[in-house]
Structures are given as C-alpha cells and as structure tokens.
N, CA, C and O atoms as CSV, one atom per row, in Angstrom:
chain,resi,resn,atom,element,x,y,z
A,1,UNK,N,N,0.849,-1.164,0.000
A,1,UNK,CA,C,0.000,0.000,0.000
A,1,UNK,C,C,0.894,1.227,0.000
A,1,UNK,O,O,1.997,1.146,0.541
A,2,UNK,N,N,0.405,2.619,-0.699
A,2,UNK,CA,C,1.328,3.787,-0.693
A,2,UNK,C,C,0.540,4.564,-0.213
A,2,UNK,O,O,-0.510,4.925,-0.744
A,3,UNK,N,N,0.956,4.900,0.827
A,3,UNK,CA,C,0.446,6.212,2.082
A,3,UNK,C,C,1.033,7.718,1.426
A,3,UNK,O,O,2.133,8.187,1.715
A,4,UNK,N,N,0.340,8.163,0.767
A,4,UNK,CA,C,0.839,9.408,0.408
A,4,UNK,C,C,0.668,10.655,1.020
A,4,UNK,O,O,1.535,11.502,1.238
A,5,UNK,N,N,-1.138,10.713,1.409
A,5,UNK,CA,C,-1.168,12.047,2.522
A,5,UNK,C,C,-1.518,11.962,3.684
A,5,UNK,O,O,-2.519,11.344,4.043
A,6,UNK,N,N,-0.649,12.645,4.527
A,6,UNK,CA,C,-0.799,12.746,5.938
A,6,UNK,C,C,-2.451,12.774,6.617
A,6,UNK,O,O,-3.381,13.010,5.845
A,7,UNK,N,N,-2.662,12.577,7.760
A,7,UNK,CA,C,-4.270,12.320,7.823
A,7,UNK,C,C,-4.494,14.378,8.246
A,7,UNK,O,O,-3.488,14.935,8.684
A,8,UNK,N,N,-5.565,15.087,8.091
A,8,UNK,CA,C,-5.592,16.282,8.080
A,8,UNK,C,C,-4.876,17.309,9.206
A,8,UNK,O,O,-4.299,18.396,9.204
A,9,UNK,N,N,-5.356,16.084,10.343
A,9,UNK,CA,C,-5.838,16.844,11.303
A,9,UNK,C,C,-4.188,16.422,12.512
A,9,UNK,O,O,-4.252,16.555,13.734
A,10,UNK,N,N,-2.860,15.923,11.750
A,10,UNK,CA,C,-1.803,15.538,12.090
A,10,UNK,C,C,-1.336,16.153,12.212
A,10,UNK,O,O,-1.224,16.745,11.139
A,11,UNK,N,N,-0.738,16.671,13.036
A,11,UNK,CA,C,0.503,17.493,13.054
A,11,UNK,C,C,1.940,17.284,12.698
A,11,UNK,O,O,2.713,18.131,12.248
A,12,UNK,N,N,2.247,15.676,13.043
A,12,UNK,CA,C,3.148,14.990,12.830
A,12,UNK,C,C,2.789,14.656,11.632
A,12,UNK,O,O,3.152,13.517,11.337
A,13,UNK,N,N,2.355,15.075,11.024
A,13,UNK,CA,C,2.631,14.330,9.431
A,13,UNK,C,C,2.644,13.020,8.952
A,13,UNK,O,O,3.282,12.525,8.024
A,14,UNK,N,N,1.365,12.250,10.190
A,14,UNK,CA,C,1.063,11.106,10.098
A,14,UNK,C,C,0.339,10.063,9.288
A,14,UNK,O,O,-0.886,10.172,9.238
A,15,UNK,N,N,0.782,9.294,8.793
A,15,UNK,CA,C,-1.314,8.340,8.536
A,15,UNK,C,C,-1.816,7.328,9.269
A,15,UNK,O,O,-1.512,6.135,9.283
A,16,UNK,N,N,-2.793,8.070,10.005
A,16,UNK,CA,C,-3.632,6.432,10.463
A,16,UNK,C,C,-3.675,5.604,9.155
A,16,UNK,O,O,-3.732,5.967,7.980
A,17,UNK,N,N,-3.619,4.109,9.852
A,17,UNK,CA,C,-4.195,3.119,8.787
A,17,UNK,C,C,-4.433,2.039,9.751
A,17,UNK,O,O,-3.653,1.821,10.678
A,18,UNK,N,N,-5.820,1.157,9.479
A,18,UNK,CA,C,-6.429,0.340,10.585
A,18,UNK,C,C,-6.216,-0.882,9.539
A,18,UNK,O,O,-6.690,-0.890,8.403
A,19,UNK,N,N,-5.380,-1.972,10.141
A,19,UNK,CA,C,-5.197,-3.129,9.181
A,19,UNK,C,C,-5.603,-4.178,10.269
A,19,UNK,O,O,-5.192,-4.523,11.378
A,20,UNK,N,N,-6.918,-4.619,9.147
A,20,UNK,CA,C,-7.385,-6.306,9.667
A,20,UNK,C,C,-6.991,-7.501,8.750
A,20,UNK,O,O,-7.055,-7.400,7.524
A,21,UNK,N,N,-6.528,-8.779,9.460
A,21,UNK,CA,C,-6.612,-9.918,8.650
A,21,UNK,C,C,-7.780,-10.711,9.200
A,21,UNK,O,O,-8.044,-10.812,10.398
A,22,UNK,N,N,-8.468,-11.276,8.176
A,22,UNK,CA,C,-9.588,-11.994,8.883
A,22,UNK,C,C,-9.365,-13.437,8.293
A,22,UNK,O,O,-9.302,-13.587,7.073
A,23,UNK,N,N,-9.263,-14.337,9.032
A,23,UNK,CA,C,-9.608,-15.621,8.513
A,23,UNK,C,C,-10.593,-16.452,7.841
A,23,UNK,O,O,-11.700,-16.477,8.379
A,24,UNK,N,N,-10.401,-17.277,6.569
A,24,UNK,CA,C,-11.683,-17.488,5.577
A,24,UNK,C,C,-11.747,-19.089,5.704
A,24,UNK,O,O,-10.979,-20.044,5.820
A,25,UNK,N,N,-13.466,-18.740,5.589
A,25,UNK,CA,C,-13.881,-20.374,5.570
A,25,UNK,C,C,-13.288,-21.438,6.655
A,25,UNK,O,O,-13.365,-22.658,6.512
A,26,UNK,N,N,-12.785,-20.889,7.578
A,26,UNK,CA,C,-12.523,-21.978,8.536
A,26,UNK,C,C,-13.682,-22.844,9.730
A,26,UNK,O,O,-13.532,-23.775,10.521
A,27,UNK,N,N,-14.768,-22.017,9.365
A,27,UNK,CA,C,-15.831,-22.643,10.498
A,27,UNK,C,C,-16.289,-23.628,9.383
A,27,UNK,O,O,-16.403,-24.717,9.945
A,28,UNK,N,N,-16.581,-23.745,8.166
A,28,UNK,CA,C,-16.346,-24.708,7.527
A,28,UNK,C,C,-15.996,-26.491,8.072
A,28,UNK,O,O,-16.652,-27.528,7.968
A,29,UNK,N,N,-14.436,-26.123,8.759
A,29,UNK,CA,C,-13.638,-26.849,8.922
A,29,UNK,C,C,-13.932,-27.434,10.402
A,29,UNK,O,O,-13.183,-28.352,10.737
A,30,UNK,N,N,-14.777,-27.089,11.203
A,30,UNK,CA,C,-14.576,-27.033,12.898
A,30,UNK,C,C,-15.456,-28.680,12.740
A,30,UNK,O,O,-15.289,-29.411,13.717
A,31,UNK,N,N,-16.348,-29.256,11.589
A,31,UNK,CA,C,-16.359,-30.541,12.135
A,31,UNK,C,C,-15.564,-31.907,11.775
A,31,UNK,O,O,-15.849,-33.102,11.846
A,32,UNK,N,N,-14.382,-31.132,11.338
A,32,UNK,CA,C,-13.430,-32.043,10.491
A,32,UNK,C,C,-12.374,-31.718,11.651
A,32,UNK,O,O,-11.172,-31.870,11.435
A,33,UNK,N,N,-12.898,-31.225,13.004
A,33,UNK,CA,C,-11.852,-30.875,14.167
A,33,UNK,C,C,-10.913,-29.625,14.245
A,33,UNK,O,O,-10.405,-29.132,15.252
A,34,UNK,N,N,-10.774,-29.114,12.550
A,34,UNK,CA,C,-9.559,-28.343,12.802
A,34,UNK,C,C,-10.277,-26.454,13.107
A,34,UNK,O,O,-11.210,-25.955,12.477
A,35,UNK,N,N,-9.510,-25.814,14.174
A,35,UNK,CA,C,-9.988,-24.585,14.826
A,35,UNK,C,C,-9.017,-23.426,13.879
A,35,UNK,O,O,-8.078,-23.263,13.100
A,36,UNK,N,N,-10.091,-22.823,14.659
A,36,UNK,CA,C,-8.915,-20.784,13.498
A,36,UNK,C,C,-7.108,-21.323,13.982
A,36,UNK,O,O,-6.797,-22.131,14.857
A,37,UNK,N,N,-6.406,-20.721,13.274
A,37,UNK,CA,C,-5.093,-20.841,13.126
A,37,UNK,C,C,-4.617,-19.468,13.805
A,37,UNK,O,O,-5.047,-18.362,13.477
A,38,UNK,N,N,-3.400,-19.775,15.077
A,38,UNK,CA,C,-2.731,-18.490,15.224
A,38,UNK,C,C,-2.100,-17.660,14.452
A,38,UNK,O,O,-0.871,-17.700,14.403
A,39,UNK,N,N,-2.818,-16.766,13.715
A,39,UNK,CA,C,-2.748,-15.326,13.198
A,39,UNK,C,C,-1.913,-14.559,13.877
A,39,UNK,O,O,-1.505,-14.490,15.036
A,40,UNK,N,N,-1.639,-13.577,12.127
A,40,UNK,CA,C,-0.560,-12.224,12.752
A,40,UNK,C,C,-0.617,-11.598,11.615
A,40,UNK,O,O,-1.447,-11.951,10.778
A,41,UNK,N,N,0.278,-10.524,11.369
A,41,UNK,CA,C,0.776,-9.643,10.387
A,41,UNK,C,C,1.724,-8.952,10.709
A,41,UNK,O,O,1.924,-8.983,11.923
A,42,UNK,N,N,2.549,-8.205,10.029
A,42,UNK,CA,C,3.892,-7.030,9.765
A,42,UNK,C,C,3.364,-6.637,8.497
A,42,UNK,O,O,2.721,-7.247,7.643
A,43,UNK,N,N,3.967,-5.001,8.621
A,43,UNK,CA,C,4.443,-4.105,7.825
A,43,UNK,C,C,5.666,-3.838,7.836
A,43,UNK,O,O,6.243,-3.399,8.831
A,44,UNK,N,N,6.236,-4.077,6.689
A,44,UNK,CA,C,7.422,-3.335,6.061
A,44,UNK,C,C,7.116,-2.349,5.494
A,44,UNK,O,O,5.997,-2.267,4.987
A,45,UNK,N,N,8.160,-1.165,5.404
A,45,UNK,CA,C,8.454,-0.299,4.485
A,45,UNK,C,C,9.232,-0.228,3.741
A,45,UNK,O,O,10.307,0.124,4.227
A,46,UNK,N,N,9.241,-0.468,2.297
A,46,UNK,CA,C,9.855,-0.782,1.364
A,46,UNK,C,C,10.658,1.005,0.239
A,46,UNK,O,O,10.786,2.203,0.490
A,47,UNK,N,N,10.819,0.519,-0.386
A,47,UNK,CA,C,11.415,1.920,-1.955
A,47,UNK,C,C,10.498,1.984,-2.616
A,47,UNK,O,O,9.667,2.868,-2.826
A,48,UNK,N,N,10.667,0.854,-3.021
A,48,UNK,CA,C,9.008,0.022,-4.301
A,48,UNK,C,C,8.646,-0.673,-3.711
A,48,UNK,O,O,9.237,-1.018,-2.688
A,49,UNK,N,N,7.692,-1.104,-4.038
A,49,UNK,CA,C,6.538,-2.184,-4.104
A,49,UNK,C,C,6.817,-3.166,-4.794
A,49,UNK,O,O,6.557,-3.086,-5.994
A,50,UNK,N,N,7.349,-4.237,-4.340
A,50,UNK,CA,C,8.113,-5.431,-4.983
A,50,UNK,C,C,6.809,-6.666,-5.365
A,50,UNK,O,O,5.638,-6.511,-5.020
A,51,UNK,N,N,7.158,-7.480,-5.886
A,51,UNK,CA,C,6.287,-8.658,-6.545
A,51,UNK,C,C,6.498,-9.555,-5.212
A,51,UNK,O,O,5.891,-9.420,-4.150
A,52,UNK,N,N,7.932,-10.907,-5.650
A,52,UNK,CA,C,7.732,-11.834,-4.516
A,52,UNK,C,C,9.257,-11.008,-3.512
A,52,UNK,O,O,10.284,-10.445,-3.889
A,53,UNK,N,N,8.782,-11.274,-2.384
A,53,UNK,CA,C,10.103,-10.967,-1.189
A,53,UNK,C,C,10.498,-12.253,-0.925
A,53,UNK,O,O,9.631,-13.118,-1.042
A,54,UNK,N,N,11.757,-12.630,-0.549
A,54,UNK,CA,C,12.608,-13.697,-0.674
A,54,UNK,C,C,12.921,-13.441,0.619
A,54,UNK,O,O,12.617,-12.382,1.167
A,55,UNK,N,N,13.680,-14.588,1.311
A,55,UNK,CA,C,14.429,-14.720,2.643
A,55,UNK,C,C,15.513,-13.487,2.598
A,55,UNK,O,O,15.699,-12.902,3.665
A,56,UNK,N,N,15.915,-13.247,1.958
A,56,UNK,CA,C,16.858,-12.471,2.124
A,56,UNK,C,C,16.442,-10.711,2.329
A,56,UNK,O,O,17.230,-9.800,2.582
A,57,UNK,N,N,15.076,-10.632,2.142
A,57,UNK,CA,C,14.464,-9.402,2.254
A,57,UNK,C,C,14.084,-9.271,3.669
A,57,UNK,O,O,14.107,-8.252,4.359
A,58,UNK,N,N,13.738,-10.442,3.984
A,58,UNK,CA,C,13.179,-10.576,5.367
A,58,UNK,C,C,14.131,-10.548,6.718
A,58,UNK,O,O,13.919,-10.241,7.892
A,59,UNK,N,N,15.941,-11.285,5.561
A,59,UNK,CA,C,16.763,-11.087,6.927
A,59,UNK,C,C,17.370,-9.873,6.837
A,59,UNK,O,O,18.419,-9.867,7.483
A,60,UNK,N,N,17.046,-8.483,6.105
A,60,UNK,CA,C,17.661,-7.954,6.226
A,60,UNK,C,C,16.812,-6.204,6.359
A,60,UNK,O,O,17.158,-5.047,6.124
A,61,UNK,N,N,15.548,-6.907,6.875
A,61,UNK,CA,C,14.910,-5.655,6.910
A,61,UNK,C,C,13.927,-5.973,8.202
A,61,UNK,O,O,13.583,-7.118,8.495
A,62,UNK,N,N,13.476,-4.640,9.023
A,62,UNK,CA,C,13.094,-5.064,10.037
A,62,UNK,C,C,11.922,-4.547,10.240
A,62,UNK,O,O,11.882,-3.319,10.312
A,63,UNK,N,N,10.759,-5.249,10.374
A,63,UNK,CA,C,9.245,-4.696,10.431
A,63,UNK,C,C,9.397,-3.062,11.020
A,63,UNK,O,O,10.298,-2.595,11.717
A,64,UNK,N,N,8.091,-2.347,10.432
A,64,UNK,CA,C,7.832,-1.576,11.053
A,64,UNK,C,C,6.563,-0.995,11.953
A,64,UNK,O,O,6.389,0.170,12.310
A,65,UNK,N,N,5.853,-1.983,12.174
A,65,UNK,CA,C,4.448,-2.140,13.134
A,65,UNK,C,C,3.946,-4.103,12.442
A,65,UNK,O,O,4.132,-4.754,11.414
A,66,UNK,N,N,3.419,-4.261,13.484
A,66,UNK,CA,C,3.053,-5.273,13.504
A,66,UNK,C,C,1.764,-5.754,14.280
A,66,UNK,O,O,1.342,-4.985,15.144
A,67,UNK,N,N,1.092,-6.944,14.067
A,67,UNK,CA,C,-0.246,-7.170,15.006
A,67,UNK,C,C,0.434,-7.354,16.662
A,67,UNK,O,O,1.590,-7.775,16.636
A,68,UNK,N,N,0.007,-7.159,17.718
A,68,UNK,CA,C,0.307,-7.098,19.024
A,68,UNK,C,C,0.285,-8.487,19.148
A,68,UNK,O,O,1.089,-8.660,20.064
A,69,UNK,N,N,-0.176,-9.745,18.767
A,69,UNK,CA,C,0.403,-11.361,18.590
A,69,UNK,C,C,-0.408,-11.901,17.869
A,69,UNK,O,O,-1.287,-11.316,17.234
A,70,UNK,N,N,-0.194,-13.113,17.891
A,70,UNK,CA,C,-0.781,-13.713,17.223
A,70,UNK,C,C,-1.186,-14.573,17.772
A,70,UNK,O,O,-0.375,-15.086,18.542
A,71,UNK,N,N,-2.391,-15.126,17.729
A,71,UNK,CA,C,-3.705,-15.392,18.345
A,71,UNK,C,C,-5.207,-16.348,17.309
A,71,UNK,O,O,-5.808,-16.081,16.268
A,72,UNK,N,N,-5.241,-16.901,17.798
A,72,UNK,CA,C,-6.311,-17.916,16.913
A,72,UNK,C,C,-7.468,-17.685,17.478
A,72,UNK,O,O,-8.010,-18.220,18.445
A,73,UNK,N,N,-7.930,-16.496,16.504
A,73,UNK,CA,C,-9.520,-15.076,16.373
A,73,UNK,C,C,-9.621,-15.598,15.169
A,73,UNK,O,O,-8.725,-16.247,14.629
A,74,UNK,N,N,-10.744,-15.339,14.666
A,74,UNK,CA,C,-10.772,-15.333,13.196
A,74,UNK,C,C,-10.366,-13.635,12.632
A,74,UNK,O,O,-10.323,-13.386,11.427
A,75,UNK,N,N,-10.169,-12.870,13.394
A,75,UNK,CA,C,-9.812,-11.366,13.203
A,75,UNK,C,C,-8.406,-10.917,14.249
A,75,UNK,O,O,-8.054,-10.998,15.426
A,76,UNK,N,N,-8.009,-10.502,13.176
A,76,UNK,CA,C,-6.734,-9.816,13.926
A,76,UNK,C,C,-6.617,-8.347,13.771
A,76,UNK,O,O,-6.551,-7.934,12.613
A,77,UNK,N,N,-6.590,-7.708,14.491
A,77,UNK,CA,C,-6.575,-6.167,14.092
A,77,UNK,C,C,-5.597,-5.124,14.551
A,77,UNK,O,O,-5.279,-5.208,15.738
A,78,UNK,N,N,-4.979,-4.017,13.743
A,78,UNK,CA,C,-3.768,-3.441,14.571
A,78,UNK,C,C,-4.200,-1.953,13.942
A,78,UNK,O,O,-4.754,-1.848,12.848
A,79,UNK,N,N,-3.850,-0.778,14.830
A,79,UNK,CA,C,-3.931,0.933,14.439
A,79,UNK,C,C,-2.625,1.142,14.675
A,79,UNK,O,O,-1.907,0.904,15.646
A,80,UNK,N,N,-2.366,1.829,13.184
A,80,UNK,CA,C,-0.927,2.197,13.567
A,80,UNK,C,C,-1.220,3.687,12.636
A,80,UNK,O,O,-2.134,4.196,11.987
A,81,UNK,N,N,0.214,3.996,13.054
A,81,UNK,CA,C,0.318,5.983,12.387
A,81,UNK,C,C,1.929,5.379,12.097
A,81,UNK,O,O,2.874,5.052,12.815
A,82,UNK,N,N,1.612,5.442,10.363
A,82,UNK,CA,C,2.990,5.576,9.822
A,82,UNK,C,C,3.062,7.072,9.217
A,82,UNK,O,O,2.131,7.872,9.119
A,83,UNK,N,N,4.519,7.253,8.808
A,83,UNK,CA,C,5.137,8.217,7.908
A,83,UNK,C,C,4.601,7.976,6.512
A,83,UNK,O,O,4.470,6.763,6.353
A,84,UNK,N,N,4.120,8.891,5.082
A,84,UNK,CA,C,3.745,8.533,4.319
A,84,UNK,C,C,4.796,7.627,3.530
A,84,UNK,O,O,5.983,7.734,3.838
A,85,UNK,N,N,4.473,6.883,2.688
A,85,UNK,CA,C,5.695,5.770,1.996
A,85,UNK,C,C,4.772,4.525,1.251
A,85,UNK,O,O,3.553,4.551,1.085
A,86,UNK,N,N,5.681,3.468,0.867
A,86,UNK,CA,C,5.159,2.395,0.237
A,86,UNK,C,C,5.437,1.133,1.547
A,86,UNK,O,O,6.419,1.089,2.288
A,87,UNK,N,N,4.307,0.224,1.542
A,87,UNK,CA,C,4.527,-0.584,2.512
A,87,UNK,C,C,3.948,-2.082,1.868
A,87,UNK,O,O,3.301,-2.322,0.849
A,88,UNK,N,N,4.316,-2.680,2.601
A,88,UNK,CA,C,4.058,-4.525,2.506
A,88,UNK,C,C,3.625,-4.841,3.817
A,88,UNK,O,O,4.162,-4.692,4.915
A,89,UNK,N,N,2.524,-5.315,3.460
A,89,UNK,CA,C,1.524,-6.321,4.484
A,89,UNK,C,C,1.656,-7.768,4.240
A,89,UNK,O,O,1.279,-8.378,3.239
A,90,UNK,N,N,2.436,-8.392,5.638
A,90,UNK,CA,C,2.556,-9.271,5.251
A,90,UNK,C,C,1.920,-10.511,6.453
A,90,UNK,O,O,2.464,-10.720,7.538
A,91,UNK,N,N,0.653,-11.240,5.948
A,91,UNK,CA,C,-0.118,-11.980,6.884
A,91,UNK,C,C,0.593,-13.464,7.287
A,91,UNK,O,O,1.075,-14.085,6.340
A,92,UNK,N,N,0.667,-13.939,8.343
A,92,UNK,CA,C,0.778,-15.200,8.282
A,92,UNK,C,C,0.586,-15.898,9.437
A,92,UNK,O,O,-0.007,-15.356,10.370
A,93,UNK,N,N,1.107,-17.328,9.547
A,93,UNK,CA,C,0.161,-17.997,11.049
A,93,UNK,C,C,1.949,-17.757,11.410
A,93,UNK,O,O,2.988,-17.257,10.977
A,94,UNK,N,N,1.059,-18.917,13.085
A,94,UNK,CA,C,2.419,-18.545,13.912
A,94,UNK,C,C,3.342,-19.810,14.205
A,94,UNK,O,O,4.320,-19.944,14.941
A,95,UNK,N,N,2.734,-20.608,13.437
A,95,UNK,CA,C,3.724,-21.931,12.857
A,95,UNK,C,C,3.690,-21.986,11.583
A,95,UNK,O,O,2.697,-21.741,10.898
A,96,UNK,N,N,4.941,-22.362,11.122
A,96,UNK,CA,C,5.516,-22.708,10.122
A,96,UNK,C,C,4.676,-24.109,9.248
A,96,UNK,O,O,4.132,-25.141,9.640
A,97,UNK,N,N,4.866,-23.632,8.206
A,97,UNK,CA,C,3.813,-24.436,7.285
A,97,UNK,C,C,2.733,-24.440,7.469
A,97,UNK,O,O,2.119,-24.720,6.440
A,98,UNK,N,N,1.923,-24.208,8.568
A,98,UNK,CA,C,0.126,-23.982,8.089
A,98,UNK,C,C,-0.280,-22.777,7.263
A,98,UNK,O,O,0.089,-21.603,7.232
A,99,UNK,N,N,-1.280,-23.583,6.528
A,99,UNK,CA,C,-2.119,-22.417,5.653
A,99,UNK,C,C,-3.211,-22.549,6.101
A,99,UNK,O,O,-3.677,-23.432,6.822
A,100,UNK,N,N,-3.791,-21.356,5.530
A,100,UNK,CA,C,-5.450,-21.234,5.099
A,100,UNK,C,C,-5.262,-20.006,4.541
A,100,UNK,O,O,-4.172,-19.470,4.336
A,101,UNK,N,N,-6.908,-19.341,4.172
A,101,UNK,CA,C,-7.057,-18.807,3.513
A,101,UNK,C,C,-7.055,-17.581,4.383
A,101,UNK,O,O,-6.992,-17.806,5.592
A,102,UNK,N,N,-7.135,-15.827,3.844
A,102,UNK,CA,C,-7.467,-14.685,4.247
A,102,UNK,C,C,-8.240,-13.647,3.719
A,102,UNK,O,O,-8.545,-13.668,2.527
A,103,UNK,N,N,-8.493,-13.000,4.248
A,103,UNK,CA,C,-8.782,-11.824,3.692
A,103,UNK,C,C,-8.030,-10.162,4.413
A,103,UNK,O,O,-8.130,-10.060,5.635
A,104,UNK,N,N,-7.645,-9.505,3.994
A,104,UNK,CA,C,-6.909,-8.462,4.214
A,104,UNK,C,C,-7.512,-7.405,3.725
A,104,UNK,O,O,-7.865,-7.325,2.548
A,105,UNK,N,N,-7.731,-6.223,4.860
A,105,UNK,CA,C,-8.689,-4.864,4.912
A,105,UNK,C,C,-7.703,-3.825,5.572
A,105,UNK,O,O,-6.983,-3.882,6.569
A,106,UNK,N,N,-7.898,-3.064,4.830
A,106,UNK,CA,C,-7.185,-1.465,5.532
A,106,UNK,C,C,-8.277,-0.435,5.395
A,106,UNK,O,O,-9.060,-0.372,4.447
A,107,UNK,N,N,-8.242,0.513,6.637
A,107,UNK,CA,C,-9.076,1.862,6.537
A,107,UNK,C,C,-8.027,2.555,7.164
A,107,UNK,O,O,-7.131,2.185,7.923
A,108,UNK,N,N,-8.391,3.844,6.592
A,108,UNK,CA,C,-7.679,4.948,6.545
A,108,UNK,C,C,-8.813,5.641,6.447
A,108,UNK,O,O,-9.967,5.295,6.196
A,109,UNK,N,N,-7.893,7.554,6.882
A,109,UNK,CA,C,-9.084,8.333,6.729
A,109,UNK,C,C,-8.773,9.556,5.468
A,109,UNK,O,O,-9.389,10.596,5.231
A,110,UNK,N,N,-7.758,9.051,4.903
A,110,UNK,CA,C,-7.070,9.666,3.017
A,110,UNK,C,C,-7.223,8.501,2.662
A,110,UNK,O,O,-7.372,7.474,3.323
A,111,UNK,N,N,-7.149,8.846,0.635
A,111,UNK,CA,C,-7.031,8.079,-0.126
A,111,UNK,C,C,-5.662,7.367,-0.014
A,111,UNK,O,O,-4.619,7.863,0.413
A,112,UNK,N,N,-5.866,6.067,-0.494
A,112,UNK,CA,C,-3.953,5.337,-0.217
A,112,UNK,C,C,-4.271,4.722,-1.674
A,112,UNK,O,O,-5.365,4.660,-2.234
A,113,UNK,N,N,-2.997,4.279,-2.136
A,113,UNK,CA,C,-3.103,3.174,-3.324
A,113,UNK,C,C,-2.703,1.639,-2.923
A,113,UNK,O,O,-1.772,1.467,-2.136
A,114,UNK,N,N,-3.392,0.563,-3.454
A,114,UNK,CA,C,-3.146,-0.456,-2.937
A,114,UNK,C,C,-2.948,-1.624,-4.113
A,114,UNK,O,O,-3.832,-1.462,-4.954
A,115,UNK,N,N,-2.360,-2.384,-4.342
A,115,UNK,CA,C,-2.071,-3.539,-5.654
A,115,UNK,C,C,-2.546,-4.681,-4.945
A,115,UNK,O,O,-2.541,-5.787,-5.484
C-alpha cells in the first residue's frame, strides 16, 4: 500500500491506517476438528513495491508495526500511524507451514493506493 497524505488533522505528518486480517472459511472446517489458526501480520516499508520478497528481504529488513500477537480469532486487528511511503503487508500464522485462507482490509481516513 502507498500512504501518500498525511491524515488532516496531524501534526506529525502522520497516517492512520487500521489493518485487519480476517480468517476465511474456517468454520467450515470445525467438524473435520480443525480450529482458526494463530494469526498475525507485519508491515514493512519498502522503496518500491516489490512482486515476490525472498528470505533475504526478510533477513535484512526489520518490520515496522506489527499485530500485538498472534492469536487464533478469526480477526486480527492493529492501528498504527505511519510516515507517508510504500509498505508490505505481510499476513501469516504462527507456525511454520500452516495455511489457510485470508482476507486483508485497511481503513484509513485519506485516499492510499493499494495492488
């Protein structure tokens, strides 16, 4: 996402941005035993807006807000006030190799661009 204008009423030259991950189709799953998955997210701030990030992006760059933990909700939610810039949202559980599915929501109170 690219945070371009500060929210109005900032002094600091901030942007709110309210980022949820919500978990999909997993109640689906609750009589096949398996429950919501411990959830999370990070933001990076990037130059560009890159395609795929590789291990090596990850060891060498260091979040800049993140969900407060990760937690098996079907919703995870975090308010943060960045500097305007380009950023990467990046969702995932809190063990290694589980999937499922998501959905990913941002509000703000300016226009942002998002891919």
């Amino acid at each position: 996402m690219t945070l371009s204008n500060p929210d109005p009423d900032d002094a600091d030259g901030l942007c709110t941005v309210i980022i949820a991950v919500l978990q999909k189709n997993r109640r689906e799953l609750k009589p096949q035993g398996l429950d919501n998955l411990a959830i999370g997210f990070a933001v990076y701030e990037v130059d560009e807006i890159y395609g795929h990030l590789d291990r090596n992006f990850f060891a060498t760059h260091k979040s800049c807000a993140r969900s407060a933990a990760f937690i098996n909700l079907r919703e995870v939610t975090g308010r943060f006030r960045l500097p305007p810039g380009n950023y990467i949202i990046v969702p995932s559980t809190f063990e290694p190799g589980e999937e499922g599915e998501y959905m990913l929501r941002m509000f703000t109170n300016v226009t942002i661009d998002s891919e």
